[in-house]
MIDO-833701 format. One record per residue (C-alpha): residue in three letters; residue number from 1; x, y, z. Coordinates in steps of 0.02 Angstrom, whole numbers, plus 32768, in hexadecimal, padded with zeros to 4 digits. Example, Ala and Ser with C-alpha at 12.3 -4.5 7.8 and 13.67 -1.06 7.14 Angstrom:
<atom "ALA" 1 <8267 7F1F 8186>> <atom "SER" 2 <82AC 7FCB 8165>> 
// end
This chain:
<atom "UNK" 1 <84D7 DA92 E3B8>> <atom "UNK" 2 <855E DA9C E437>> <atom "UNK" 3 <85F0 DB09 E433>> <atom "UNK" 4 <8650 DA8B E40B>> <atom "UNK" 5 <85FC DA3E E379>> <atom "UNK" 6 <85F7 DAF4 E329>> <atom "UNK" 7 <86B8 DAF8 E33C>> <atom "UNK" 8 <86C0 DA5C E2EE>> <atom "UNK" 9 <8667 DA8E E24A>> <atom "UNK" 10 <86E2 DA65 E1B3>> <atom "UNK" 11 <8740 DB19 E1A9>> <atom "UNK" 12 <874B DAFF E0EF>> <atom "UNK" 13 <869B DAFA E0CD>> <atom "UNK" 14 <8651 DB7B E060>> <atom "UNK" 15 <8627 DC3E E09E>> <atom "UNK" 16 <8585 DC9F E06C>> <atom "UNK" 17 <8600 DD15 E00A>> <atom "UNK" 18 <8688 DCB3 DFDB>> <atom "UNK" 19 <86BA DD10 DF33>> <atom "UNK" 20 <866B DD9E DF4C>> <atom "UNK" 21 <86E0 DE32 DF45>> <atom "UNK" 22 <86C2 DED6 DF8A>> <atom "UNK" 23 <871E DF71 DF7F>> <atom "UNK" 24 <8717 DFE2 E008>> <atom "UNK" 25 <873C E0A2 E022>> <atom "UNK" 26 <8725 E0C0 E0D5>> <atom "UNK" 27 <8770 E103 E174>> <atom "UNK" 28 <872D E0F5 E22B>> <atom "UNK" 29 <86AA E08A E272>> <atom "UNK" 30 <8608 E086 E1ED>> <atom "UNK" 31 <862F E050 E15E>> <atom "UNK" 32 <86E1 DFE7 E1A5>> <atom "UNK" 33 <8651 DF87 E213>> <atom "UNK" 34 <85F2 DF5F E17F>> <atom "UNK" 35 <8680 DF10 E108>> <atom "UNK" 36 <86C9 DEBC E1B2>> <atom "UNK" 37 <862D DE64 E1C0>> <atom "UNK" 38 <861A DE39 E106>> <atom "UNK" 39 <86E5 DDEB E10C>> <atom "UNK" 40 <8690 DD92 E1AD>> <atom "UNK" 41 <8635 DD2A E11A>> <atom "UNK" 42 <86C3 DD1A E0C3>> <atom "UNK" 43 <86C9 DDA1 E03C>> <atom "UNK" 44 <8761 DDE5 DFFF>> <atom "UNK" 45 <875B DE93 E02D>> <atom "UNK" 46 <87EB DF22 DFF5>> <atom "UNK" 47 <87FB DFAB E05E>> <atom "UNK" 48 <8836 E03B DFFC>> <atom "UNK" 49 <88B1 E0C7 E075>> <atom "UNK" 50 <890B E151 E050>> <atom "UNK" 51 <89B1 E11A E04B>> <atom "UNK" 52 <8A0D E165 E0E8>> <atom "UNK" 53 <8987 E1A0 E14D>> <atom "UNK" 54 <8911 E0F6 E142>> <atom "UNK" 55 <884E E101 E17A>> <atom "UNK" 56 <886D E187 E215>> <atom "UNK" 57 <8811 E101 E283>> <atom "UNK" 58 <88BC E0C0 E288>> <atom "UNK" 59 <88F8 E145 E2FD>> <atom "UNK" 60 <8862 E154 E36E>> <atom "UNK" 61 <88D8 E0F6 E404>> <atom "UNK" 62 <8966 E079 E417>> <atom "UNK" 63 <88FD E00C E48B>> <atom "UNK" 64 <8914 DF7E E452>> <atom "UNK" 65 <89C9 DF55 E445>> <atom "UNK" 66 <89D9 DFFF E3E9>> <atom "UNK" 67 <894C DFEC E373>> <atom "UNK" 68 <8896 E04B E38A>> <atom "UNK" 69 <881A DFF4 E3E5>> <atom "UNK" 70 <87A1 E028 E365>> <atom "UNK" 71 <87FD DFEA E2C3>> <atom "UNK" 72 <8830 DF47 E308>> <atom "UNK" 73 <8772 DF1D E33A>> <atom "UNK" 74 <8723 DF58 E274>> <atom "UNK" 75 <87AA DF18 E203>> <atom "UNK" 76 <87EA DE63 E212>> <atom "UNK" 77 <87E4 DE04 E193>> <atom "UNK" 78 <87F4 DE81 E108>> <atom "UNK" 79 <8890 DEA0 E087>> <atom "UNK" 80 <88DF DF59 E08E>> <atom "UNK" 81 <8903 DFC3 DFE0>> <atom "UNK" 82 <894F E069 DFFA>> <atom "UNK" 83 <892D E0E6 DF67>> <atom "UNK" 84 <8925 E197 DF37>> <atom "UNK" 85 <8892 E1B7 DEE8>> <atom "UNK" 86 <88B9 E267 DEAF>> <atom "UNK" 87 <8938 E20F DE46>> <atom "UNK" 88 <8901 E1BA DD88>> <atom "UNK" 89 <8959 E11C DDC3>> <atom "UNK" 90 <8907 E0FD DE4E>> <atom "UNK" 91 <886E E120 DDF6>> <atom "UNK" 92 <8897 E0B6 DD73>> <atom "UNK" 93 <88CC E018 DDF3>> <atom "UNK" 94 <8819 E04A DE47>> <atom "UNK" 95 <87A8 E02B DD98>> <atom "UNK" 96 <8810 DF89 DD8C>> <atom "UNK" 97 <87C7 DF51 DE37>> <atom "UNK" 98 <870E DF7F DE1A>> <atom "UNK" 99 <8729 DF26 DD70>> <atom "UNK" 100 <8719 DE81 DDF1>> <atom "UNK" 101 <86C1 DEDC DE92>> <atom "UNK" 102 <8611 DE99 DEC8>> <atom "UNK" 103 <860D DF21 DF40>> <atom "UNK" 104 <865E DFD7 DF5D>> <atom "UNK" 105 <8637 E013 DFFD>> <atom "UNK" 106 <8663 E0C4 E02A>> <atom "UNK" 107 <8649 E13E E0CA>> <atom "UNK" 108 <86B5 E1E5 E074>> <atom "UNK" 109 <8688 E286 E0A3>> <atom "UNK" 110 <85E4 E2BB E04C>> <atom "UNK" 111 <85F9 E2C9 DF83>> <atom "UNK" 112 <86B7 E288 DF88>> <atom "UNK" 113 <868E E1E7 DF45>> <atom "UNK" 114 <8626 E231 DEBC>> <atom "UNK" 115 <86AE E2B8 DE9C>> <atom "UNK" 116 <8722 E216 DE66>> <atom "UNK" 117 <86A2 E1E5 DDF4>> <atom "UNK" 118 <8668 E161 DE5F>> <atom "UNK" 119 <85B5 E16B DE6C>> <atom "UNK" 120 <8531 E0F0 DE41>> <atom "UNK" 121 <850E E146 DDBF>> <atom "UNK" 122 <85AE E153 DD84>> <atom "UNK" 123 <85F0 E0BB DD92>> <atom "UNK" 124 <8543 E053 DD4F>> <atom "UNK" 125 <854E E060 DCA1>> <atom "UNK" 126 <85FB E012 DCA6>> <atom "UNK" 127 <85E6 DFA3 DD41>> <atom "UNK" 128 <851A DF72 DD39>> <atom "UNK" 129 <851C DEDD DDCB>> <atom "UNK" 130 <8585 DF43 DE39>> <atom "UNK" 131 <8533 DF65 DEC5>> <atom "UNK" 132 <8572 E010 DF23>> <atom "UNK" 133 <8541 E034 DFDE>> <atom "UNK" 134 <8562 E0F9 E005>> <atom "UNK" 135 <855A E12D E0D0>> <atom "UNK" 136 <8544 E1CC E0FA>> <atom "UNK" 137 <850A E22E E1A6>> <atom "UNK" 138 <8461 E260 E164>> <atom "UNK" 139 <8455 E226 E0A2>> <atom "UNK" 140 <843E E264 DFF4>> <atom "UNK" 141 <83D3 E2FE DFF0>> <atom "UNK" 142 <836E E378 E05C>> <atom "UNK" 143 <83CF E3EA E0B5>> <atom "UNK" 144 <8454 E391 E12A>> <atom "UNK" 145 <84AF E31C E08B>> <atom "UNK" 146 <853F E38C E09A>> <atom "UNK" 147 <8548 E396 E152>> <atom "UNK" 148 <85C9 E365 E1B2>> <atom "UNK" 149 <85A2 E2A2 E21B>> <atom "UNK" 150 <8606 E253 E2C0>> <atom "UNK" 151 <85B2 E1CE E326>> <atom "UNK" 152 <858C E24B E3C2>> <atom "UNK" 153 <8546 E2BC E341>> <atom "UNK" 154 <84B0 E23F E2FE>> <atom "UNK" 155 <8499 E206 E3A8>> <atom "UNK" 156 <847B E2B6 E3DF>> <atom "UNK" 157 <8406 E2EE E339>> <atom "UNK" 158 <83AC E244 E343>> <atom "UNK" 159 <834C E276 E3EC>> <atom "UNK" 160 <83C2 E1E3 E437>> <atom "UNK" 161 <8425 E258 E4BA>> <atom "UNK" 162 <8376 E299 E4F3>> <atom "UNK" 163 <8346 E209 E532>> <atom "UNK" 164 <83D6 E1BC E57C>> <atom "UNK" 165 <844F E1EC E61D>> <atom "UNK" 166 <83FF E22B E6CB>> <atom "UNK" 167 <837A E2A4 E6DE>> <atom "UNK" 168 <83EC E31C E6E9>> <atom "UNK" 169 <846F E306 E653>> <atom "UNK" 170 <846A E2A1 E5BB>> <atom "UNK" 171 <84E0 E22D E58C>> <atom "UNK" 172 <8528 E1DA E4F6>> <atom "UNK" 173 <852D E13B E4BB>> <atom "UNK" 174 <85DE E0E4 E4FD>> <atom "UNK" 175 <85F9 E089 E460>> <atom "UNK" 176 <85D1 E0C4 E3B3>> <atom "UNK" 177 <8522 E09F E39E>> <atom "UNK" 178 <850E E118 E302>> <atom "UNK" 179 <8594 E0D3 E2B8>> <atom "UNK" 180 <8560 E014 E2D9>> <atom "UNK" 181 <84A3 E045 E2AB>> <atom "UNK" 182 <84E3 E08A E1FB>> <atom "UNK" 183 <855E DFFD E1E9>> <atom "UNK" 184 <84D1 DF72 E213>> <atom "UNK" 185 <8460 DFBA E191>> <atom "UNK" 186 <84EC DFC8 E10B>> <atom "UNK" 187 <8500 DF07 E140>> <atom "UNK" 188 <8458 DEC1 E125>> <atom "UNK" 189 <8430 DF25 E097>> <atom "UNK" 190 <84D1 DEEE E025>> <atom "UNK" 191 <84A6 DE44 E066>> <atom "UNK" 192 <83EC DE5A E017>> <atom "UNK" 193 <843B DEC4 DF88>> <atom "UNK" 194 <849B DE17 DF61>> <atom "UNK" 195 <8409 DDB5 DF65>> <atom "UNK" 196 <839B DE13 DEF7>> <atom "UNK" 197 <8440 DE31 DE7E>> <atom "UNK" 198 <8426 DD5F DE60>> <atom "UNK" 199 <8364 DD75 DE22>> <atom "UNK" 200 <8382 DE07 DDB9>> <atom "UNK" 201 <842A DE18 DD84>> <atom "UNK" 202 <8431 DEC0 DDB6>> <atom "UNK" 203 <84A2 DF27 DE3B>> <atom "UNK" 204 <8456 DFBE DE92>> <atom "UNK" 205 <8480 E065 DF01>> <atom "UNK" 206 <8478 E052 DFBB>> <atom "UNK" 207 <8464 E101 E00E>> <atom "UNK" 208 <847C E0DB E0CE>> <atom "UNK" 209 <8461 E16D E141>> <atom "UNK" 210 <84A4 E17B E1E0>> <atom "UNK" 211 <8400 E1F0 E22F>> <atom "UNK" 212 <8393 E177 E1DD>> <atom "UNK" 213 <83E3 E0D6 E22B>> <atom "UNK" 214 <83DC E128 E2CB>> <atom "UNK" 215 <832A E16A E2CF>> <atom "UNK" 216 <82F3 E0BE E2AC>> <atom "UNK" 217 <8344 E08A E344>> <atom "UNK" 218 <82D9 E10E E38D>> <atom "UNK" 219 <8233 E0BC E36C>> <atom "UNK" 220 <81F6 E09F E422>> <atom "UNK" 221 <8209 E159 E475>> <atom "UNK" 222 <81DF E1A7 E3C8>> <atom "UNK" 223 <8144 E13B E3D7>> <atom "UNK" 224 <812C E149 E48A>> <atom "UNK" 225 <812F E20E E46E>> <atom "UNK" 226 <80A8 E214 E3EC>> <atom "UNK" 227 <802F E291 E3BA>> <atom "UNK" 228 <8092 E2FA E42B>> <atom "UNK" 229 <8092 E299 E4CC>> <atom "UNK" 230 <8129 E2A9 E54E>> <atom "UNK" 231 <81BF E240 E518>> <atom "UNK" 232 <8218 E1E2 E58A>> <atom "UNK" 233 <827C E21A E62A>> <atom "UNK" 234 <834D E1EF E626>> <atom "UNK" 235 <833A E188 E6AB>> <atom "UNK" 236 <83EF E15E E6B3>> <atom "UNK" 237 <841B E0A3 E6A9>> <atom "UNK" 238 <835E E079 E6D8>> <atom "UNK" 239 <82D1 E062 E671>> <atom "UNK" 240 <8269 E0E6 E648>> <atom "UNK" 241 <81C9 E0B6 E657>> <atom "UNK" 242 <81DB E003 E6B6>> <atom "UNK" 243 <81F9 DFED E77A>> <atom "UNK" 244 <8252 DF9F E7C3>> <atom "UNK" 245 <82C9 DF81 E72D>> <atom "UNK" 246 <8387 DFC0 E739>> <atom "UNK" 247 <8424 DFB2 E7B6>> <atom "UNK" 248 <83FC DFB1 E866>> <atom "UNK" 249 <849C DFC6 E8EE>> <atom "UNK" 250 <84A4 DF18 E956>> <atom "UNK" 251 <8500 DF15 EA01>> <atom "UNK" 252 <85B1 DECD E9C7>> <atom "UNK" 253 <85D1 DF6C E958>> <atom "UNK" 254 <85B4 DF1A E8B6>> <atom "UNK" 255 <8510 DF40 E85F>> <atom "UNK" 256 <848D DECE E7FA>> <atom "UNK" 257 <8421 DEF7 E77A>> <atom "UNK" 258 <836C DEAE E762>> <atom "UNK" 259 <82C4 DEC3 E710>> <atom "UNK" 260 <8221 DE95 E715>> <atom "UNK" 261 <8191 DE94 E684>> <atom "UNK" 262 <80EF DE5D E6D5>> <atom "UNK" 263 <8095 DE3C E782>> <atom "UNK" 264 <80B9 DDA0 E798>> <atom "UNK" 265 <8174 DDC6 E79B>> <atom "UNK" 266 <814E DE51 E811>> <atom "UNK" 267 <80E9 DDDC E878>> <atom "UNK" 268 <8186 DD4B E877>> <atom "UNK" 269 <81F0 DDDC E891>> <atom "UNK" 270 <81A7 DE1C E93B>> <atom "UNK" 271 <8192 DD7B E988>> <atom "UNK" 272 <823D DD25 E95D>> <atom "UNK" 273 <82BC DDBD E939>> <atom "UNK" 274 <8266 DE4B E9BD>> <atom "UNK" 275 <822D DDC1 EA1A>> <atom "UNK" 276 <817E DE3C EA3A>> <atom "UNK" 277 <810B DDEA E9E6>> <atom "UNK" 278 <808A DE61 EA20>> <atom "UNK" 279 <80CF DEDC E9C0>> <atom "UNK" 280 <8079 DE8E E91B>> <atom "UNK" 281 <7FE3 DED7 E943>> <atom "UNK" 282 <8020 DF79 E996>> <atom "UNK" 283 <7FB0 E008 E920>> <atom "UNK" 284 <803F E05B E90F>> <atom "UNK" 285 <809E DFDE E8B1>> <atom "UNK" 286 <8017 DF62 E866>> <atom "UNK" 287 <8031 DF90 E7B7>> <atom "UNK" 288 <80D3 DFCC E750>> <atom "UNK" 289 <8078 E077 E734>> <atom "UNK" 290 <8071 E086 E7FD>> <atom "UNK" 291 <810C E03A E832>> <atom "UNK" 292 <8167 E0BF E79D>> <atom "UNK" 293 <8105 E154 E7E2>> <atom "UNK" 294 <814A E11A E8B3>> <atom "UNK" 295 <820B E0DC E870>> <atom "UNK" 296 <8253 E152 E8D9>> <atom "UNK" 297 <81F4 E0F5 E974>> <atom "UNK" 298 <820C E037 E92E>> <atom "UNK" 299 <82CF E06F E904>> <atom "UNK" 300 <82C2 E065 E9C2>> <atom "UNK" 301 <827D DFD8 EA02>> <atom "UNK" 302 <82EC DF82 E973>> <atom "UNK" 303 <8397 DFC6 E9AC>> <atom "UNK" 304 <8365 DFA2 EA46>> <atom "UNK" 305 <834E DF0B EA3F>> <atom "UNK" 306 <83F3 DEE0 E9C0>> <atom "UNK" 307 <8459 DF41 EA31>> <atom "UNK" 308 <8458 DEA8 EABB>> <atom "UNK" 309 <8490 DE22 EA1E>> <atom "UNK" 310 <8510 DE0D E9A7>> <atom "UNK" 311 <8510 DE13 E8E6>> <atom "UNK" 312 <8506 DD48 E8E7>> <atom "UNK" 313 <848D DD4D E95B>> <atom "UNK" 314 <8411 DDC9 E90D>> <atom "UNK" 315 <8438 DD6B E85A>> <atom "UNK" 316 <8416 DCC7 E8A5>> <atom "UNK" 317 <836B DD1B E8E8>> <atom "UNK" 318 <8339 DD50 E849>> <atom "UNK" 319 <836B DCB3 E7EB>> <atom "UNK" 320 <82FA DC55 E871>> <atom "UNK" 321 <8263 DCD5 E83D>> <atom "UNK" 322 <8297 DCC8 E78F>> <atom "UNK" 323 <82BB DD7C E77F>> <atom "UNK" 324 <8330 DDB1 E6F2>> <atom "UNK" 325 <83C1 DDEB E732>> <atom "UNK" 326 <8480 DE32 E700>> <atom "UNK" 327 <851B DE56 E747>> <atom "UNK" 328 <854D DF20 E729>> <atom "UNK" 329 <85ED DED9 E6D3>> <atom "UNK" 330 <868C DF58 E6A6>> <atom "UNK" 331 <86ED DF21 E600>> <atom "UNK" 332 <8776 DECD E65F>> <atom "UNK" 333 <86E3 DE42 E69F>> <atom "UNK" 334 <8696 DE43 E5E3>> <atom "UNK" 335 <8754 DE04 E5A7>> <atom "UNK" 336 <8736 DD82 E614>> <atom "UNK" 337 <868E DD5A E61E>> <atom "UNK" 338 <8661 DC93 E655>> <atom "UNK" 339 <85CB DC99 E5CB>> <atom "UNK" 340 <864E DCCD E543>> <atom "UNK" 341 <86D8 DC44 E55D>> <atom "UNK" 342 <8654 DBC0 E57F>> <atom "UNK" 343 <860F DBD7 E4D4>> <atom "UNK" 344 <86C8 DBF1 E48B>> <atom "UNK" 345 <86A9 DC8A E44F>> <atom "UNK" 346 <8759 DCC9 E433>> <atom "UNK" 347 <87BF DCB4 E3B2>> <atom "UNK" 348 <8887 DD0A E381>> <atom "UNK" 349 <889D DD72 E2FB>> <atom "UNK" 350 <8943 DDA6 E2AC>> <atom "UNK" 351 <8983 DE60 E29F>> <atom "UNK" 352 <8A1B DEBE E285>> <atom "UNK" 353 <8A24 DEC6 E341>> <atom "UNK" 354 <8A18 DDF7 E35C>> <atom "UNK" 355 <8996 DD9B E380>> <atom "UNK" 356 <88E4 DDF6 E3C9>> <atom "UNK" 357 <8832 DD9A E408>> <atom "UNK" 358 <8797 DDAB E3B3>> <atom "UNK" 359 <86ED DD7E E3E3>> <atom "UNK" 360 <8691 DD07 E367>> <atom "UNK" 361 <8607 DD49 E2F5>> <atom "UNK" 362 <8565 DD4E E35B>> <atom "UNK" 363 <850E DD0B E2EB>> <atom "UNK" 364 <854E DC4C E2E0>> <atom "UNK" 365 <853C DBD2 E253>> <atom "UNK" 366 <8528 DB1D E247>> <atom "UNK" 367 <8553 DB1B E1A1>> <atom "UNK" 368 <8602 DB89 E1A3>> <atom "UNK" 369 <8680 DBDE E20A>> <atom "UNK" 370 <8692 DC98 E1F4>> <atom "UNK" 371 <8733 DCED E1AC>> <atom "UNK" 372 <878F DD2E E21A>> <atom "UNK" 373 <8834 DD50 E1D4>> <atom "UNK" 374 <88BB DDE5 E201>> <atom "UNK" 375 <88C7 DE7E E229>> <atom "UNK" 376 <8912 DED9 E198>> <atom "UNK" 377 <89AB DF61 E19A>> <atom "UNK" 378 <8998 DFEF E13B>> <atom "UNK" 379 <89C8 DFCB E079>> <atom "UNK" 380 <89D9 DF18 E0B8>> <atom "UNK" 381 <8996 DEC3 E01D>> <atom "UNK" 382 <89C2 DF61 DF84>> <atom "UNK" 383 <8A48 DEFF DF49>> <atom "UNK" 384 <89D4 DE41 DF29>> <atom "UNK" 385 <8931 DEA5 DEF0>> <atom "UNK" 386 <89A5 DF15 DE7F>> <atom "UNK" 387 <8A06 DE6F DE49>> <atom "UNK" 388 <8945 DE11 DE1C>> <atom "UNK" 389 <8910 DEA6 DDB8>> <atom "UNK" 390 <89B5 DE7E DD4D>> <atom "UNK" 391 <8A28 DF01 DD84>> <atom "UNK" 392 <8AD7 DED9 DD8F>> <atom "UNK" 393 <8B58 DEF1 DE0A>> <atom "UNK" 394 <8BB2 DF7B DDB3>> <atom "UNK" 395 <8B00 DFD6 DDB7>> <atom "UNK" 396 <8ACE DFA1 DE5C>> <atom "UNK" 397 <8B80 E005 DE97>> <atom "UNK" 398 <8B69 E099 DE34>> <atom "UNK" 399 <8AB7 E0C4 DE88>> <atom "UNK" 400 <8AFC E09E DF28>> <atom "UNK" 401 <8B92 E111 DF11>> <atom "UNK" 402 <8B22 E18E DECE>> <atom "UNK" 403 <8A9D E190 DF58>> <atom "UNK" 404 <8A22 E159 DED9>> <atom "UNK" 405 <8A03 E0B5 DF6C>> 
// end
């Protein structure tokens, strides 16, 4: 299906989670990515903030017309609800919600949800086919539950910084993978909670760690270092154990990246990018094992031979050998990336600060069109959600007045 014909799909068809409600208690990336996502299929989700201050994601930056990169990118389409939650009011508007949540996701510091009484196993007896998704930095139990969890944190205590940045410092991560891991697994496992909440009636705990999401993302040099076998080197933006497989300088000052999995993309690749075919059956370089353990000499004779040709050039080499190749883009050429706009990919979002793009789902439908609804200001939507649960104007006021939302 084109691009085109996906854009056409009726944009009043149903969602996957069209009335499902969830009720969220989150602040920076994890958890905010999680309910963005599930308002992506068009649940209704209510971000609960304290009123004045807001999720502190909000004042990460101003980058984007004066509102934080990061809070712009995890919470379209969701409603805002500002409340105190040290006061009995607000706790009291709160137990109206969950009276009509699906879903209460929260990402508190460890042991403040259940300090509000609102556990799983709190809340269960009163609320059985809620389903309530807790993410924390490294889980319930053992040791670490009450430790302290940021992004650069897990990446670093997940073995992730050891193998990644040069050989002589690691680096992080330059988005937040931690985050995104934890917020992916929250995700999918609400999704599944749903599912298995139709066959037997019941709702359930999710306990979504933030180590745990991370190690699993970990699988290949854990594996690769087993039974106590050297790990991989930081090999910077190169692969660690492939060769030739990363950016390579090319003559024009630009640089391309490109990899190869087998010989007989090492064999295309000397005679029609290196134009040496002899060097296919050079010993030192007839088998990834050999050509990793002589990089430093193949770097060579590579950037050697890129350093006559320009990026189009070497790229329309390598697309003749039908070697995969990349350009090393920066953000500025991601915003406007040919691959993006050809498959209409954008989309504009509202927000207190006027109208914002947003990329599309990845994941596209034939059957819908993804939610993707404004940005909302803090308290935004207090007044309407305080209004449905049948409070009146004269009360709506009073908590406002008395810092209550």
């Amino acid at each position: 299906m084109s691009s085109q014909q996906q854009t056409a799909v009726g944009g009043n068809t149903p969602r996957p989670l069209d009335g499902i409600t969830v009720i969220s208690m989150e602040h920076a990336i994890a958890a905010p990515f999680c309910t963005r996502q599930l308002a992506d299929l068009g649940a209704r989700v209510i971000k609960i903030e304290r009123p004045g201050v807001g999720d502190f994601a909000r004042g990460y930056d101003e980058r984007v017309k004066g509102l934080a990169s990061h809070f712009v990118w995890t919470n379209r389409s969701k409603e805002s609800l500002t409340l105190d939650l040290k006061r009995p009011e607000a706790r009291d508007v709160l137990g109206k919600l969950l009276q009509q949540a699906d879903v209460l996701v929260q990402n508190l510091a460890p042991g403040a949800a259940a300090r509000l009484g609102l556990s799983y196993e709190a809340l269960a007896p009163d609320h059985p086919r809620l389903i309530v998704c807790d993410i924390s930095g490294y889980g319930q139990g053992g040791d670490y539950q009450d430790k302290k969890a940021y992004d650069l944190l897990i990446q670093s205590e997940s073995g992730f910084l050891s193998v990644t940045g040069s050989a002589d410092q690691p680096a992080k991560a330059g988005c937040s993978i931690s985050d995104i891991a934890a917020g992916m697994y929250a995700y999918s496992s609400i999704l599944s909670s749903l599912l298995l909440r139709e066959r037997t009636g019941q709702g359930c705990r999710l306990d979504v760690s933030m180590l745990e999401s991370m190690v699993e993302w970990m699988g290949f040099p854990m594996y690769y270092a087993f039974d106590g076998a050297p790990q991989p080197q930081r090999a910077g933006a190169f692969h660690a154990t492939i060769y030739p497989y990363g950016p390579f300088p090319v003559g024009d000052g630009s640089e391309v990246m490109l990899g190869l999995q087998n010989e007989r993309e090492w064999a295309a690749f000397c005679k029609t990018v290196l134009q040496q075919p002899e060097l296919a059956t050079d010993e030192r370089f007839n088998a990834n094992s050999r050509r990793v353990a002589n990089k430093e000499a193949l770097r060579v004779l590579i950037v050697t031979v890129f350093a006559a040709l320009t990026r189009d050039q070497v790229i329309a080499r390598l697309e003749e050998a039908a070697i995969a190749n990349a350009s090393v883009n920066t953000m500025a050429d991601v915003w406007q990336h040919p691959q993006l706009a050809q498959r209409a990919r954008w989309r504009t979002v509202d927000s207190e600060a006027g109208a914002l793009p947003a990329l599309v789902p990845p994941a596209s439908s034939s059957a819908f069109q993804p939610r993707m609804d404004p940005i909302p200001a803090l308290g935004e939507h207090s007044a309407v959600i305080l209004a449905e649960l049948g409070y009146s104007e004269t009360q709506v006021r009073a908590f406002a007045e008395q810092g209550i939302i």
